[in-house]
KOLZA-839959 format. One line per 4 residues: number of its first residue (from 1); their letters; for each residue x, z, y of C-alpha. Coordinates in pm, whole numbers, m for minus. Each point is the difference from the previous one (the first is absolute). Layout:
residues N
NUM	A	X/Z/Y  ...
END
This chain:
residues 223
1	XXXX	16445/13362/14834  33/280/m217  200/278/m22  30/260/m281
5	XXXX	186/298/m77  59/44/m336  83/283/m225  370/86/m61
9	XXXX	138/100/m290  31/421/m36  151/172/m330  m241/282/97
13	XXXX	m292/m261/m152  m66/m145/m360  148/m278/m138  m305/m135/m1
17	XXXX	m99/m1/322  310/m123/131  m61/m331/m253  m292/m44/195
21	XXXX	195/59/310  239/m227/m87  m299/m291/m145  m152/33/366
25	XXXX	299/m125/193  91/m257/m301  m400/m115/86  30/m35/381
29	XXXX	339/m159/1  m100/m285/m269  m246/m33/324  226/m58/254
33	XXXX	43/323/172  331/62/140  198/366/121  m17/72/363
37	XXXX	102/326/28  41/353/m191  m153/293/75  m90/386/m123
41	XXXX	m291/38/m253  m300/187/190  m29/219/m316  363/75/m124
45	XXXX	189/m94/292  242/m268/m198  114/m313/121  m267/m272/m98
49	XXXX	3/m384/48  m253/m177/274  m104/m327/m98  m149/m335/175
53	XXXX	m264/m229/m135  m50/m281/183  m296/m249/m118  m117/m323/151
57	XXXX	m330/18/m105  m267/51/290  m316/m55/m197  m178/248/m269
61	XXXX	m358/m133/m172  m252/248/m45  m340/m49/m190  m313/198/82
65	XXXX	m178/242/m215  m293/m118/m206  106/m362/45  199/m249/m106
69	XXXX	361/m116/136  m76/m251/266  127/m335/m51  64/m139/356
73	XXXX	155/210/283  m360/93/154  77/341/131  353/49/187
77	XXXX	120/331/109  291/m64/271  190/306/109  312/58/239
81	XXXX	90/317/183  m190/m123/297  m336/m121/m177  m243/m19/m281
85	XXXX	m219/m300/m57  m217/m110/m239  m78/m362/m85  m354/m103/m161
89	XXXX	18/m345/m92  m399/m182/19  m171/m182/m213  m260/m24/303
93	XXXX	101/m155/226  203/m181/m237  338/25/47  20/254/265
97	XXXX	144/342/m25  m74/332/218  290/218/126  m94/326/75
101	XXXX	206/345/84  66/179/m324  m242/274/m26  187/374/m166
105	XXXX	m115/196/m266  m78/m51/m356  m280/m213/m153  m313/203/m151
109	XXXX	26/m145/m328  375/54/m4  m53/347/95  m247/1/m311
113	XXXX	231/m176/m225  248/260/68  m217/286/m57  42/130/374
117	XXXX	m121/362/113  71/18/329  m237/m73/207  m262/160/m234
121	XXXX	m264/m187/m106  m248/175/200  151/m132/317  31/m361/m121
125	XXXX	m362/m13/m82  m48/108/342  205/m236/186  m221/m306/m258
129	XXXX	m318/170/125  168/m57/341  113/m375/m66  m307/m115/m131
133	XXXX	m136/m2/348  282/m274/113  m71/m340/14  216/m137/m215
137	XXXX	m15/m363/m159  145/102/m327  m78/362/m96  157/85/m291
141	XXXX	167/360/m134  340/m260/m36  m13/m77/395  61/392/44
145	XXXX	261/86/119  108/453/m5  218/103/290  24/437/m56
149	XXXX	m356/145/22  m140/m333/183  m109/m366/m178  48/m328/192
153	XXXX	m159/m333/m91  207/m341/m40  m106/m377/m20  m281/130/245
157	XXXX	m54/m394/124  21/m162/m369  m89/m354/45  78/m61/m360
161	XXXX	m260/248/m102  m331/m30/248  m273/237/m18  160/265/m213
165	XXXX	m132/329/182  m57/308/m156  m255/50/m246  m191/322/66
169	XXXX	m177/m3/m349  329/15/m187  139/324/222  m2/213/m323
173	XXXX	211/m215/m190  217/m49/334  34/402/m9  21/23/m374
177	XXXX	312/m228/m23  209/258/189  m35/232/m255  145/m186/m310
181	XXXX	256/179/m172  223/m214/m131  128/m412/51  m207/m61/m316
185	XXXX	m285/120/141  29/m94/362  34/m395/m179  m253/22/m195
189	XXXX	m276/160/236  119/m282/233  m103/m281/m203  m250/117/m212
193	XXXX	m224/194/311  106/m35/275  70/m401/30  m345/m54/m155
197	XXXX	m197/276/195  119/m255/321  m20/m331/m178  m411/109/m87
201	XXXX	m28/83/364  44/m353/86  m167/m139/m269  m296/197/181
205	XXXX	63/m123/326  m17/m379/51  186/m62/319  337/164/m194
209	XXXX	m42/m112/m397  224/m240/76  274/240/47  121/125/m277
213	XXXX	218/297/m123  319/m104/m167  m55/m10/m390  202/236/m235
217	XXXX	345/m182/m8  145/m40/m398  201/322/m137  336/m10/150
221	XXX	300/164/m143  183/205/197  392/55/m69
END
């Protein structure tokens, strides 16, 4: 449900501006909404229309940065004003799925993507120097998760991905990432350090060459 105030029309404003007035209520009614009540403009103090929008639609798809769309429904976020789960669907065990409670804040290479300041980059370096000590199965800048001035890890009991812990020998270009300026080149340091600064570590070690980074997915374009 949505509800929206909209802009009446005033003779003390352009013409022009009340065409686009007047194009923003022709927009949301050719979308369904409906009148449900009138009330006084917060800035002029005339009577303005309140309208309804009421959509069936209980799903919205998401991709994640620096990869592709996902073709199968592998990653479900379920929310309701009681709860928030998230739903990892397995490829090992096949055919299983993990349920866990859905963990706040914003992903670090969101916060990246979307040139975030706050917390400064000082203190996000500090709370990876702190992480790297955590025994994690997966340990990767994407399973970082910022919550204010502290850093949380996620997918902490990976079975999919066995025997990723962190690399100590790549801790500058773990560092270094947080400072890239721009999506550009927070995408390209990704793939072209950083995933092969980890994917030479296991090369080197034995037990773990078998695990491998995920390779640099085709360009995709975004709309």
């Amino acid at each position: 449900h949505i509800i929206i105030e909209t802009p009446s029309q005033d003779k003390d404003t352009s013409k022009h501006m009340n065409v686009i007035r007047q194009e923003i209520i022709d927009y949301i009614s050719s979308k369904g909404a409906r009148i449900i009540g009138t009330v006084p403009r917060h800035t002029t103090g005339t009577d303005t229309h309140l309208y309804l929008i009421i959509k069936d639609k209980d799903t919205i798809k998401r991709k994640t940065w620096l990869m592709p769309p996902m073709k199968e429904k592998t990653h479900i976020i379920a929310s309701t004003y009681e709860t928030k789960t998230f739903t990892k669907h397995l490829t090992k065990p096949r055919d299983t799925k993990r349920v866990t409670e859905w963990v706040p804040g914003i992903n670090l290479i969101t916060y990246k993507m979307y040139q975030g300041t706050y917390p400064l980059h000082g203190t996000i370096k500090q709370e990876i120097e702190r992480l790297s000590h955590m025994k994690h199965a997966d340990w990767q800048l994407n399973n970082i998760i910022v919550q204010g001035k502290k850093c949380t890890m996620i997918d902490v009991e990976d079975s999919e991905n066995p025997g990723h812990p962190y690399e100590p020998s790549v801790r500058k270009q773990y560092l270094k990432f947080v400072d890239m300026k721009n999506q550009q080149q927070t995408e390209n340091y990704f793939w072209k350090v950083l995933v092969p600064a980890v994917q030479a570590c296991k090369i080197d070690t034995p037990k773990k060459s078998r695990h491998q980074s995920p390779r640099k997915p085709h360009p995709v374009n975004k709309k």
